[in-house]
C-alpha positions in Angstrom: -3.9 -20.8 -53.4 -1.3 -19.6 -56.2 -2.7 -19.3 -59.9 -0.2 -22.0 -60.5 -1.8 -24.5 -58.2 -5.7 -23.7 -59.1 -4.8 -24.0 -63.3 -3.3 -27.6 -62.0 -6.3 -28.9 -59.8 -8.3 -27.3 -62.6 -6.7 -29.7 -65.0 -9.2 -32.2 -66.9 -9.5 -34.8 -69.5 -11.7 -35.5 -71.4 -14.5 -37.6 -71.0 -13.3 -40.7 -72.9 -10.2 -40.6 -71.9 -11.1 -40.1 -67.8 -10.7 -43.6 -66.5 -7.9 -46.3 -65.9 -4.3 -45.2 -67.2 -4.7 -41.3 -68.6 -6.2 -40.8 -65.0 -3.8 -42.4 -62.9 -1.2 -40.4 -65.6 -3.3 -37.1 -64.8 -3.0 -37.7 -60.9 1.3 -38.4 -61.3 1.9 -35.2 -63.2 -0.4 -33.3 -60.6 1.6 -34.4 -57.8 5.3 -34.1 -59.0 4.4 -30.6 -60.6 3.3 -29.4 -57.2 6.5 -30.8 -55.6 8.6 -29.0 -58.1 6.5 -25.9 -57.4 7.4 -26.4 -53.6 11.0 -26.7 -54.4 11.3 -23.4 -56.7 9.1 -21.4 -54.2 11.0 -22.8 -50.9 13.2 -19.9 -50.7 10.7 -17.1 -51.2 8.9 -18.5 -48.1 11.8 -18.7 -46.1 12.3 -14.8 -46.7 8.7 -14.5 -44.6 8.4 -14.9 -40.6 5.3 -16.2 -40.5 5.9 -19.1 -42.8 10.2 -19.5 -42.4 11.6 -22.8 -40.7 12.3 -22.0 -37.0 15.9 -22.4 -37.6 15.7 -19.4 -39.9 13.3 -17.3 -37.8 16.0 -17.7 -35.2 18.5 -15.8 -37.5 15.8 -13.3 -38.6 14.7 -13.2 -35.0 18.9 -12.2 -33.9 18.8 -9.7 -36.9 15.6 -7.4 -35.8 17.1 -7.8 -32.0 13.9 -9.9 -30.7 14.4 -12.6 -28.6 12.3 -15.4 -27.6 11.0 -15.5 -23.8 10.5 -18.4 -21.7 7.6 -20.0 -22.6 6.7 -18.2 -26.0 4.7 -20.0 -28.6 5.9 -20.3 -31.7 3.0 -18.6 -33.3 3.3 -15.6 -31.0 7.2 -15.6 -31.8 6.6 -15.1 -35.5 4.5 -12.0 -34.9 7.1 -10.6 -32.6 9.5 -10.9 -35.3 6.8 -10.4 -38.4 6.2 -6.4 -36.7 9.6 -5.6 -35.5 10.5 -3.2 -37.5 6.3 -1.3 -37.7 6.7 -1.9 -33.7 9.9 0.0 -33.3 8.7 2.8 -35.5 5.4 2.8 -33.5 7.1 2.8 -30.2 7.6 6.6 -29.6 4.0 7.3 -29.7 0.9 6.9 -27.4 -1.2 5.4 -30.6 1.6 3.3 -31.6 2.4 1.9 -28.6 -1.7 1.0 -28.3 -0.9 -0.3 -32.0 1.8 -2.7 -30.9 -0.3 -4.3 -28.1 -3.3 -4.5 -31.0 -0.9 -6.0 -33.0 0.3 -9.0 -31.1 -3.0 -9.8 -30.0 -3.0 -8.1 -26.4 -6.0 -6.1 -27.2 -7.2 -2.6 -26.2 -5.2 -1.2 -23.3 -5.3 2.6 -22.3 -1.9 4.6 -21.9 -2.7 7.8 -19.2 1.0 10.0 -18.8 1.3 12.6 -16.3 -1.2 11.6 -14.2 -2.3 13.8 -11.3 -1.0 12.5 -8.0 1.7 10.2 -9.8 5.2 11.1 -10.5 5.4 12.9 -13.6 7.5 10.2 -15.1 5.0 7.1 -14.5 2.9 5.8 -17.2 0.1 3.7 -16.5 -1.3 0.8 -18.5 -5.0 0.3 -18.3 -5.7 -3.5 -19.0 -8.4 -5.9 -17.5 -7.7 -8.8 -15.2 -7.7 -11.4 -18.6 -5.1 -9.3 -20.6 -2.4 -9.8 -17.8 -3.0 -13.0 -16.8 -2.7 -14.2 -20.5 0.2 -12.1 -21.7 2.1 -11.3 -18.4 5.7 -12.2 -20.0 4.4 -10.6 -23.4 3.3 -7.0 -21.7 6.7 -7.4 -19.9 8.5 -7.6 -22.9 7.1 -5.2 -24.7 7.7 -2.4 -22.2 11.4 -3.5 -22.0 11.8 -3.7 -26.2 9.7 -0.5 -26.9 9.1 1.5 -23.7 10.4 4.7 -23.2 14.0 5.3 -21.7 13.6 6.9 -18.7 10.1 5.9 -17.9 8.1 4.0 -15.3 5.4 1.8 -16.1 2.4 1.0 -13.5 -0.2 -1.3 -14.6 -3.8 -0.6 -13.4 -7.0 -3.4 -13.7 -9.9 -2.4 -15.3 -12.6 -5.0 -14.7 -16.2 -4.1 -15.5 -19.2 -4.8 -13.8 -22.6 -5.1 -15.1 -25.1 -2.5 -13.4 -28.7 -3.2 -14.5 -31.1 0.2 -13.2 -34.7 0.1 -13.7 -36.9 3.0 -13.7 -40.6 3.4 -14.6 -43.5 6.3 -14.0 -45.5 6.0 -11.2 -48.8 7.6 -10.7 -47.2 10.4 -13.7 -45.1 11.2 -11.4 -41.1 12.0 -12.5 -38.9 9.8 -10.8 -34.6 9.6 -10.9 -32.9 6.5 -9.1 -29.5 7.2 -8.3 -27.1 4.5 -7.9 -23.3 3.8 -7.2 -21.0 1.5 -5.9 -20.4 0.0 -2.7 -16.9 0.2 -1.4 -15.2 2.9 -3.4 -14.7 5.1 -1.5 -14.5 8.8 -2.1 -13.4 8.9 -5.2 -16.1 6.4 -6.3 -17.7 6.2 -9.4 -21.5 7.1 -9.0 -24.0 6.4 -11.7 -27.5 7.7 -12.3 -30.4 7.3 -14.8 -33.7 9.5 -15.4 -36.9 9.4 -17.7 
């Protein structure tokens, strides 16, 4: 809340003077001083993205050269525009293409270039199964706003499974159990514990 606002909700009278007339007086001036505060601070918060009207965000929106996908919320919109300009200076970079998923609420994704067995110019995304279904327009975007030029982008699943291994002494004997996962194949991730 501005230091305006707090020194006129912190306004009191005093004590003989705190009922009937003087306090319905009180209340009036409160309330048409915070309307006259709204009108002189209108245009200050129409400079901002996050708090513009959504005619003007569509003008700021034209100006940064975002545009709004099928779909969008609003709220979502307004961060798209908010970072345009920290997103397009991020976009050259590994971290600050990771930043610009971070930003807009994607979360953590994984970038891997020049992968062996892939094409040299194929970048894969690493994101779980939630992060696409939720932001499949969104991730879409992004790599068509900020990607590189001349770049392919392959987007891989990460989903994570829970692995519980128990292991104990028996008789003072050393004991290992090894385990992995079914169905991967030779290239399989394989997991083991000791004491």
């Amino acid at each position: 809340m501005p230091e305006f606002l707090k020194k006129l909700a912190g306004m009191a009278l005093p004590f003989w003077m705190d009922k009937g007339e003087p306090q319905k007086l009180l209340r009036a001036a409160r309330q048409f001083w915070q309307r006259v505060y709204g009108w002189v601070t209108w245009p200050m918060r129409q400079l901002d993205p996050l708090t513009c009207s959504e005619s003007l965000l569509t003008l700021i929106a034209y100006d940064r050269d975002i545009t709004r996908f099928d779909g969008e919320p609003l709220a979502l919109f307004r961060k798209r525009v908010a970072y345009a300009f920290v997103n397009a200076a991020d976009a050259g970079s590994v971290e600050g293409f990771i930043s610009i998923f971070q930003r807009l609420g994607i979360g953590l994704v994984e970038l891997l270039e020049r992968q062996p067995g892939i094409d040299w110019d194929v970048i894969v995304l690493r994101v779980t199964d939630g992060q696409i279904a939720g932001n499949t327009q969104l991730m879409i975007q992004i790599i068509q706003q900020y990607g590189r030029t001349c770049r392919r982008y392959q987007f891989e699943v990460i989903t994570s499974e829970k692995l519980a291994i128990r292991a104990g002494w028996d008789q003072g004997e050393y004991i290992c159990y090894p385990a992995s996962l079914a169905g991967t194949g030779s290239g399989g991730a394989t997991f083991s514990a000791s004491l």
